[in-house]
Structure formats: structure tokens, C-alpha cells
C-alpha positions as a Markdown table, in Angstrom:
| # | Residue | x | y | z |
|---|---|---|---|---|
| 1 | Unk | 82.7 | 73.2 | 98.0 |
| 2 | Unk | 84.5 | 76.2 | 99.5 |
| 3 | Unk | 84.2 | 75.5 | 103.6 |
| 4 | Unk | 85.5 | 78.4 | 104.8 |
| 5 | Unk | 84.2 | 81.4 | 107.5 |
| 6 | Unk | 85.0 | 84.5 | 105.5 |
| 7 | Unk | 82.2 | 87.0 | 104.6 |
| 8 | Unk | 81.6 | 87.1 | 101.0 |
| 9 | Unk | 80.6 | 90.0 | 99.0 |
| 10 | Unk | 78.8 | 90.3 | 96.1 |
| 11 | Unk | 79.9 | 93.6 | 94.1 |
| 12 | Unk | 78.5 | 95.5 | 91.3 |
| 13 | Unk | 78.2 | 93.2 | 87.8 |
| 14 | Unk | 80.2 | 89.6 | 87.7 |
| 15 | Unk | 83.0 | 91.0 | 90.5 |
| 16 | Unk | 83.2 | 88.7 | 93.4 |
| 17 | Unk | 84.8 | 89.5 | 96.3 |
| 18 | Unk | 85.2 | 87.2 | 98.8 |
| 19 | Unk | 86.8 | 87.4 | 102.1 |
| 20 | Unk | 87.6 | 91.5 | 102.7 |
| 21 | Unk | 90.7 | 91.3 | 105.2 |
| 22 | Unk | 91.9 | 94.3 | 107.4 |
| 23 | Unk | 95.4 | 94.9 | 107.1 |
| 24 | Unk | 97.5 | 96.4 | 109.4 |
| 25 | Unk | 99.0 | 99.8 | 108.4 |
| 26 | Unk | 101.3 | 102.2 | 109.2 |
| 27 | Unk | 101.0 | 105.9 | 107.5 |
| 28 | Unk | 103.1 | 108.8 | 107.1 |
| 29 | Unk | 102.3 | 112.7 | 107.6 |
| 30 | Unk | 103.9 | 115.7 | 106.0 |
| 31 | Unk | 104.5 | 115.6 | 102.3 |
| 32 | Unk | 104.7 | 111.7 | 102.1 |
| 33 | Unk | 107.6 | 112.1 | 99.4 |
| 34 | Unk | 108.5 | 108.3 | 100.7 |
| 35 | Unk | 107.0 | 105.1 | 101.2 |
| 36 | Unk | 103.6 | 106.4 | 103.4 |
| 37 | Unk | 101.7 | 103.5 | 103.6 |
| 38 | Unk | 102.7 | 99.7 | 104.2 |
| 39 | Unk | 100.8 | 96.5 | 103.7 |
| 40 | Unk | 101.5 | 93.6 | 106.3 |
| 41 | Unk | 100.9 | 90.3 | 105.2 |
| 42 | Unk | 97.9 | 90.3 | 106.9 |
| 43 | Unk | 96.4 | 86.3 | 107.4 |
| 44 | Unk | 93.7 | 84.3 | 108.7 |
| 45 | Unk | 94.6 | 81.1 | 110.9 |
| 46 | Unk | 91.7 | 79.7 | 108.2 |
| 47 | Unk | 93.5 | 80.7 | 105.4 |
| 48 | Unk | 96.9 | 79.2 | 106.4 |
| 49 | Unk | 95.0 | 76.2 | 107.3 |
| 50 | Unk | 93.5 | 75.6 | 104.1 |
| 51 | Unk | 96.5 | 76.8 | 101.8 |
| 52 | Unk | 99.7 | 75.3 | 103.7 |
| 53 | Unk | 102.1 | 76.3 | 101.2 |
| 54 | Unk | 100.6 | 80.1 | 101.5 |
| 55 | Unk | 102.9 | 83.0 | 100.9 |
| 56 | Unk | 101.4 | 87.0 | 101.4 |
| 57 | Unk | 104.5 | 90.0 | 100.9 |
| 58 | Unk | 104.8 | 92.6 | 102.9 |
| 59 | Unk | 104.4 | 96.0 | 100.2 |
| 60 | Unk | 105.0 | 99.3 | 101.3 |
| 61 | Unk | 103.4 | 101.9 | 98.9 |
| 62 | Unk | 104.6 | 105.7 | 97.7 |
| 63 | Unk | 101.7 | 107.8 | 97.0 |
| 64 | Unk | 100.7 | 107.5 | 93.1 |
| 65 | Unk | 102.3 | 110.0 | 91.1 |
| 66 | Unk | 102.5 | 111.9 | 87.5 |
| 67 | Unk | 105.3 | 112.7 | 85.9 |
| 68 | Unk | 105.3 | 114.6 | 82.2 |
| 69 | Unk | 107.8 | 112.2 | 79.9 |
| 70 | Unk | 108.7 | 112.6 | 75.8 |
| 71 | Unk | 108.2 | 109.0 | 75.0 |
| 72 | Unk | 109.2 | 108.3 | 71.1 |
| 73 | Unk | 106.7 | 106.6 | 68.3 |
| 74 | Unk | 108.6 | 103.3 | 67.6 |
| 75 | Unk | 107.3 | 103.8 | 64.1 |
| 76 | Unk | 107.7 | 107.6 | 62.8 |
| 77 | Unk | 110.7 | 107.7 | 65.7 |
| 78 | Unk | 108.6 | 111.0 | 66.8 |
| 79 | Unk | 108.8 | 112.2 | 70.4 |
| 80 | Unk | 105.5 | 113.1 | 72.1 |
| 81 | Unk | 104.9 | 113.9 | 75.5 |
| 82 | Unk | 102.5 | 112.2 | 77.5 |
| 83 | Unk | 101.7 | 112.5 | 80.8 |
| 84 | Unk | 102.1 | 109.0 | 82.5 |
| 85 | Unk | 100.5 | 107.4 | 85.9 |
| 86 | Unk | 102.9 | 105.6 | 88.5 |
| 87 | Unk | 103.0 | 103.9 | 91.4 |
| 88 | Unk | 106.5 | 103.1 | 93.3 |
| 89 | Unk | 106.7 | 99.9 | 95.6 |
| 90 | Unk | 108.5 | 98.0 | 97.5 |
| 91 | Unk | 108.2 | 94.3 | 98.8 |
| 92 | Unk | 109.6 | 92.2 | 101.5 |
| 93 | Unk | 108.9 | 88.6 | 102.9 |
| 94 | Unk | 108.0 | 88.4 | 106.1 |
| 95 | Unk | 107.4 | 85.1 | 108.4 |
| 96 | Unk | 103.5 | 84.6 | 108.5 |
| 97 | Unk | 102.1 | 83.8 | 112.1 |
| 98 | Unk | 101.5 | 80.1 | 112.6 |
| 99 | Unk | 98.1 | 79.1 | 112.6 |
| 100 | Unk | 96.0 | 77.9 | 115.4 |
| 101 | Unk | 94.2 | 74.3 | 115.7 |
| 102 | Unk | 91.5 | 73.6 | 113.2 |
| 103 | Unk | 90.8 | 70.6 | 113.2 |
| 104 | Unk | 87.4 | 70.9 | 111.8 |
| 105 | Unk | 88.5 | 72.6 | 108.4 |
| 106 | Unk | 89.9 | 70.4 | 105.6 |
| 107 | Unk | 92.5 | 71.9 | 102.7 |
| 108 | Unk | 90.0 | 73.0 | 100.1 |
| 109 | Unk | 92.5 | 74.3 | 97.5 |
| 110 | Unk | 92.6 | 70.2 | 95.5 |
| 111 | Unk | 95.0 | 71.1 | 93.4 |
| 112 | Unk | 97.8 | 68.8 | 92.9 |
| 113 | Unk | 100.4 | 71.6 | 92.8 |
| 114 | Unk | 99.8 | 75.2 | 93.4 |
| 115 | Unk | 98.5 | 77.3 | 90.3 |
| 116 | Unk | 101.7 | 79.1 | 89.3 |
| 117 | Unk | 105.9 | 79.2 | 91.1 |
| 118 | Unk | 107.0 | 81.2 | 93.9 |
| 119 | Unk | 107.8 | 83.8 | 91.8 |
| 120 | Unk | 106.6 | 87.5 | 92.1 |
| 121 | Unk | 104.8 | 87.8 | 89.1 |
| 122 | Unk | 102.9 | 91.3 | 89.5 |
| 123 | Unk | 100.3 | 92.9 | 87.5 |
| 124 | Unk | 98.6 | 96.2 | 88.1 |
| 125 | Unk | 94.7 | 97.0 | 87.2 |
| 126 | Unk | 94.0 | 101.0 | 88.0 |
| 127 | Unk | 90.3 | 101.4 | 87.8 |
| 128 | Unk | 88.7 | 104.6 | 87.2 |
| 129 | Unk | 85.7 | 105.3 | 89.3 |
| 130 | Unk | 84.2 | 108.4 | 87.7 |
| 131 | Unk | 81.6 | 108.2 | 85.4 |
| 132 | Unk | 78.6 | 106.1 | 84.3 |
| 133 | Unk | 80.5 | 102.9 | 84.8 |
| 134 | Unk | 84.6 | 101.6 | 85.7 |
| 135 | Unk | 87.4 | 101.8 | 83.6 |
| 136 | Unk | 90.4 | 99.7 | 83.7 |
| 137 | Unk | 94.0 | 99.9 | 82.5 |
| 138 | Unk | 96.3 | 97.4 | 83.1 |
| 139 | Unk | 100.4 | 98.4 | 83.9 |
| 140 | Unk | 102.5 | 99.2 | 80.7 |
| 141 | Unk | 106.4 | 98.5 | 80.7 |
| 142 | Unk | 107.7 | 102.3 | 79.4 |
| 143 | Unk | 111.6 | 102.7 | 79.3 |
| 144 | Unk | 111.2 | 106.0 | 78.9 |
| 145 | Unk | 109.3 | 106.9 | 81.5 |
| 146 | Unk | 110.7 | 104.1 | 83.9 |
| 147 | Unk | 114.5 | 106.2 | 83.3 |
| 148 | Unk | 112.8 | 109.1 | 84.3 |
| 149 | Unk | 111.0 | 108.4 | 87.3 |
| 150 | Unk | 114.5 | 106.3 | 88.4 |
| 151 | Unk | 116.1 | 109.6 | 88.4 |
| 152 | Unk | 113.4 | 111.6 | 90.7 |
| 153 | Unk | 112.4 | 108.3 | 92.9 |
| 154 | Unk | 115.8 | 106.9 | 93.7 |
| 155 | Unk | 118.3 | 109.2 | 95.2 |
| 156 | Unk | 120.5 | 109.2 | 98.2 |
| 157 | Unk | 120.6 | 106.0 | 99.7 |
| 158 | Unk | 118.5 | 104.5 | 96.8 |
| 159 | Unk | 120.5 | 106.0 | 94.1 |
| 160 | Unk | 122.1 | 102.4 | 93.2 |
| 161 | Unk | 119.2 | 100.3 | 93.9 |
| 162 | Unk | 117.5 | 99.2 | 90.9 |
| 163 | Unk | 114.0 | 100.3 | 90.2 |
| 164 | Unk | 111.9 | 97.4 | 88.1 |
| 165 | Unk | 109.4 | 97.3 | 85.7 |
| 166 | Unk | 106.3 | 94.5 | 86.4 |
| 167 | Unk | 108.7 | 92.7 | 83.1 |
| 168 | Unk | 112.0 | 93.1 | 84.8 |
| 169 | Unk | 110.9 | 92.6 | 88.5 |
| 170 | Unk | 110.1 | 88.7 | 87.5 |
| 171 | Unk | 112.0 | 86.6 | 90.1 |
| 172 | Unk | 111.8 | 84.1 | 93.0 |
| 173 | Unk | 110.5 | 85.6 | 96.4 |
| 174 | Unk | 112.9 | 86.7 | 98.3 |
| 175 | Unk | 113.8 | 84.5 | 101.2 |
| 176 | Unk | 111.4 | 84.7 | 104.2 |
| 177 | Unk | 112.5 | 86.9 | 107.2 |
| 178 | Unk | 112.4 | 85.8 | 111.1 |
| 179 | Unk | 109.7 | 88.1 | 113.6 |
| 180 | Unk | 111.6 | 91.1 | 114.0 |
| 181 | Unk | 114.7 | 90.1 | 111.4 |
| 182 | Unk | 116.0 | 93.5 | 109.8 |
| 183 | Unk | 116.2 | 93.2 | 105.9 |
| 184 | Unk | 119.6 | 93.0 | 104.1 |
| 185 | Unk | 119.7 | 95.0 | 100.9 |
| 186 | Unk | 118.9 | 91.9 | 98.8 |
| 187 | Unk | 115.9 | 90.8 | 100.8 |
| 188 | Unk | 114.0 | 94.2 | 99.5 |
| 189 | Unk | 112.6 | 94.8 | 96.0 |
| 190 | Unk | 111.9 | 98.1 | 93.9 |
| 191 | Unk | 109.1 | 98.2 | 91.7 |
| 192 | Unk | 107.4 | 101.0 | 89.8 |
| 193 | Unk | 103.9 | 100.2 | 88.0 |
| 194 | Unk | 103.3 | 103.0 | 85.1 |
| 195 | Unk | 100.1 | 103.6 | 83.0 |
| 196 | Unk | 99.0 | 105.7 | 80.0 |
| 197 | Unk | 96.3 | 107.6 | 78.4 |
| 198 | Unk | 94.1 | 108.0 | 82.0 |
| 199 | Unk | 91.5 | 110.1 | 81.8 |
| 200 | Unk | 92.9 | 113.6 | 83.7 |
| 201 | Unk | 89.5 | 114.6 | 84.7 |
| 202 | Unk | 89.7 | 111.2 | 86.9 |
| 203 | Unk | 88.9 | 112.3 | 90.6 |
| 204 | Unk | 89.2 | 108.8 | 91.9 |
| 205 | Unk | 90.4 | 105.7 | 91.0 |
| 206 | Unk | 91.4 | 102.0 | 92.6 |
| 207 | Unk | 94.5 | 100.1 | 92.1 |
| 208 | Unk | 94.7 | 96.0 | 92.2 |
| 209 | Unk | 98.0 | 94.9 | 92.6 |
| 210 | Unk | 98.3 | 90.9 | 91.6 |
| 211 | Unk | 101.3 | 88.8 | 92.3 |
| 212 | Unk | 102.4 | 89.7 | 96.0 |
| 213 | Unk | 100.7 | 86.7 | 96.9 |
| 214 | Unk | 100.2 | 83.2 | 95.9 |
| 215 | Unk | 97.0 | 83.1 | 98.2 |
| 216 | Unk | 94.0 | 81.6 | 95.7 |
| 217 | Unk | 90.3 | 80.0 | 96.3 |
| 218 | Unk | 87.9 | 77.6 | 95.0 |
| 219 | Unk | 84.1 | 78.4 | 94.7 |
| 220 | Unk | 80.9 | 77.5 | 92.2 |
| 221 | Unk | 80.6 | 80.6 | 89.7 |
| 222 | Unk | 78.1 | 81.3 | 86.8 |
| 223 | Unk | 76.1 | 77.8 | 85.9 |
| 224 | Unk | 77.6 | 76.0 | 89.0 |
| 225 | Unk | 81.4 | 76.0 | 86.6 |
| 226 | Unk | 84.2 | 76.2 | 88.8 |
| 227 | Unk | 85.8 | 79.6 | 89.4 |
| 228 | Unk | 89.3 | 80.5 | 90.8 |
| 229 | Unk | 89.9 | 83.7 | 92.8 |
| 230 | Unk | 93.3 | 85.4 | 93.3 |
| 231 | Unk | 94.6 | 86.9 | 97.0 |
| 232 | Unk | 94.9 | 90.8 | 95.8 |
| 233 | Unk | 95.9 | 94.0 | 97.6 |
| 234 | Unk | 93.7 | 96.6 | 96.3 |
| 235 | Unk | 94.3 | 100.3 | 97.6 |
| 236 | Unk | 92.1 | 103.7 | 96.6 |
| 237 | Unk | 92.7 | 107.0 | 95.6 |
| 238 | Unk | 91.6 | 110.6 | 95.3 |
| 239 | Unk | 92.8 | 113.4 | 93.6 |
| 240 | Unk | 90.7 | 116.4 | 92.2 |
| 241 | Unk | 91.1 | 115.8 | 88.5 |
| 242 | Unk | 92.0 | 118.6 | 86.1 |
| 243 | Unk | 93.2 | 118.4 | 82.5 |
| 244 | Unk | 94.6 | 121.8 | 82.3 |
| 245 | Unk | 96.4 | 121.5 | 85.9 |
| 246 | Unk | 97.1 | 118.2 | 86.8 |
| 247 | Unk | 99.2 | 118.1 | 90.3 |
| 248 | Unk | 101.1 | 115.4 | 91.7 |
| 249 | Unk | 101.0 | 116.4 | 95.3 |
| 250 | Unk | 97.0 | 116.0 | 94.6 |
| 251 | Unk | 96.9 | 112.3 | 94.9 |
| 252 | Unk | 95.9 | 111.0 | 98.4 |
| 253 | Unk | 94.7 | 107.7 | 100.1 |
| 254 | Unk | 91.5 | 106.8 | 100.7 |
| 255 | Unk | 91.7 | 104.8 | 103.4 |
| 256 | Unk | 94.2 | 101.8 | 103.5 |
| 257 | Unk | 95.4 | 98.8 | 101.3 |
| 258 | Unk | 92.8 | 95.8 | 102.0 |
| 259 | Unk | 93.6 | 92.4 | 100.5 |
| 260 | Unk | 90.8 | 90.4 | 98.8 |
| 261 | Unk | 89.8 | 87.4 | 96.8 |
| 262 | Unk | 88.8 | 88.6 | 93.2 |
| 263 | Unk | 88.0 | 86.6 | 90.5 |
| 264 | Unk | 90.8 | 85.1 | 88.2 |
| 265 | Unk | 89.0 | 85.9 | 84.7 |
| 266 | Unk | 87.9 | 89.7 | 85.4 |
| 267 | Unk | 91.6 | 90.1 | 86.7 |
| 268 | Unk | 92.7 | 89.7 | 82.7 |
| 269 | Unk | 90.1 | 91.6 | 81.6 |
| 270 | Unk | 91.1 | 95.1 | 80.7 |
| 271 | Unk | 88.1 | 97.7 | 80.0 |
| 272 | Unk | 85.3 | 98.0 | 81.8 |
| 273 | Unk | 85.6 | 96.4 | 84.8 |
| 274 | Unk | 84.6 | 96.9 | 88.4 |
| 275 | Unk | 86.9 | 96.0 | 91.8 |
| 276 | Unk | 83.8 | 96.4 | 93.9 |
| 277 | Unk | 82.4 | 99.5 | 95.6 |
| 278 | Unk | 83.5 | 101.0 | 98.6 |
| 279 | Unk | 86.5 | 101.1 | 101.4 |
């Protein structure tokens, strides 16, 4: 039985959402042409409690973009362009807050080992929200693209920093930084999250990005079977959708990166599926 204090919310169809965490952000003005909005590993004293061995990154977000890209049919060897969906990133590892006293709550998470390495592993659900019901596409490795948006996303100081796919960014966390500890070059991560074939008349959609933390919970789903739900950082956005003009600079946040607890199974699911309603 999950003992915990966290609200739960129950979404639209089998989504669950359960405990909706504020996290700290900090937001840029102007054009926003660089990281504008950062995640902090934002924890409850319950949650470090019941998970010891808990681990949330820090991401820092670049508003999503579009970018127009010949990508080549590895069967006829025919170029077509297509106009791709991105989303740049950037993690570090900050030291989480120490908990206070609870005596009163027990580790729930019975697991004899944790359900998967310290490894970044990410994976990135954009859900459509137009429409009689969600859409989902899941993140797409693209070398094409990926060269492309390396050449307009890392320049200057960045221009030798490698930008990864959610296939090439596969590693061990990087090591944990003190309160207030600036980051070497090492202890920061690129990352760059591309889809395809999203509908341009899409005014808003919702992105879940898996694999920042390792951050799970226990709780009775369906017929009283046991269901696992992920730590996920979920961030919206808004553009006005247009198929015959289709502007980058259009994208904007609504609102700010929240993390949640969302159900293992619907986060493989690709199709119709929901992320919940709302901010």
C-alpha cells in the first residue's frame, strides 16, 4: 500500500497522475534563442524518505523548435524534405536537499534493487492536444536532422560540445554537484529530442521527458494488479498552428516544467494517449 501525502489526480482515460510537484524556475525574456527555462530537481522530504537511493537532474530547456531538413528514403535513396520537431536540453546533477525526520513513514518502494541503473536513459512523448482526443509521438533518432540542428544550436562557446540523440546520450549520470558547485564542462550534457510527421495545424501540445530521474512509485491499479509509476518532467506548449506558415519563433511556454508520477505502461504507449489535462 502506497503510504504517502501527495495529492493524487485522476486524469482523463487510464492516465494517473499522482503527486503534481511545483518546480522551481527561472525564465528568460527577449527572443529566448538560449536555454529559457530550467527545471530544479525539485523534491519532497517524503519522497527522499521513501526512495533513499533517489536521483532527480536538473534540465534546462530551449524553446521547441522547427527546422525544414532533406532526410533521404533508406530504400529508393530519395531525398525528401520534411519538416521536423525539436527540442534542445541540457542536464546537470545537482545535490538534493537532505530530508527532514519522518519517522512515521516506512520505504514503500520493496524492491530488492531499483528498477533500472543510474543511467540517463531518456525518452520523449509530445502529445498533441488539439482535436477530439490526444495524440502521441514518441522521439525519433534522425542523423540528418540531428547534423543540422548541431550546426544552428551549437555555436560559439558550444561549437565543440557534442549535441546527443536520446540513442547516443545513453550514459552514467554525471557526478553529483556540491550546493552552489559551478559545473566543469564534463559535468553538463547536450541533448536534442526530434519528432516527425506532427500535425502543423497543432496549436498546442505537451512534452514528457522520461529518464532525468530514477524517482518511481508503487500503487493498486486496474483489478487491484500492481502498477508502477515513473518521476517525469512534463512541460506545455503553444504555438498558433499553420501548415502553409509554420514559424519557429511561434512556439512559447505555457507555464513551467512540473514533474509527476505517470504510469509506466501508458509511457510505452505511442498513439492516443493523454498526459492529463491542465497546467
Amino acid at each position: 500500500m502506497v503510504r504517502n501525502r501527495l495529492r493524487a489526480i485522476a486524469a482523463v482515460g487510464l492516465t494517473v497522475v499522482v503527486g503534481s510537484l511545483a518546480v522551481p524556475t527561472a525564465q528568460a525574456q527577449g527572443n529566448q534563442r538560449g536555454f529559457a527555462v530550467t527545471a530544479e530537481p525539485s523534491v519532497s522530504g517524503e519522497e527522499l524518505t521513501t526512495q533513499t537511493d533517489l536521483w532527480v537532474l536538473e534540465v534546462d530547456l530551449k524553446p521547441a523548435r522547427l527546422i525544414r531538413v532533406g532526410i533521404t528514403d533508406p530504400k529508393s535513396g530519395e531525398k525528401t524534405e520534411e519538416l521536423i520537431w525539436y527540442l534542445v536540453y541540457r542536464v546537470k546533477n545537482r545535490a538534493l536537499k537532505t530530508p527532514p525526520e519522518t519517522p512515521d513513514l516506512d520505504p514503500v518502494n520493496v524492491y530488492d534493487d531499483p528498477p533500472g541503473p543510474s543511467l540517463i536513459i531518456p525518452r520523449f512523448l509530445l502529445v498533441t492536444q488539439d482535436g477530439d482526443a490526444p495524440v502521441s509521438h514518441f522521439d525519433v533518432t534522425i542523423p540528418e536532422a540531428q547534423a543540422a540542428i548541431e550546426r544552428r544550436e551549437m555555436r560559439g562557446d558550444l561549437k565543440d560540445t557534442k549535441l546527443n540523440n536520446s540513442v547516443s546520450i545513453v550514459q552514467p549520470i554525471p557526478k553529483r554537484l556540491a550546493e552552489g558547485e559551478k559545473p566543469d564542462r564534463d559535468d553538463v550534457i547536450y541533448g536534442v529530442a526530434m519528432w516527425r510527421n506532427i500535425d502543423p495545424e497543432t496549436d498546442f501540445f505537451r512534452v514528457a521527458l522520461e529518464g532525468f530521474s530514477n524517482g518511481y512509485q508503487e500503487m493498486k491499479g486496474p483489478g487491484g494488479q500492481p502498477m508502477i509509476l515513473r518521476r517525469v518532467l512534463v512541460q506545455d506548449f503553444w504555438r498558433p498552428g499553420d501548415q502553409f506558415e509554420e514559424e519557429e519563433k511561434e512556439f512559447q511556454f505555457k507555464g513551467g516544467p512540473r514533474w509527476l508520477y505517470l504510469p509506466d505502461e501508458e509511457l510505452r504507449q505511442e498513439g492516443k494517449v493523454d498526459l492529463g489535462s491542465g497546467s
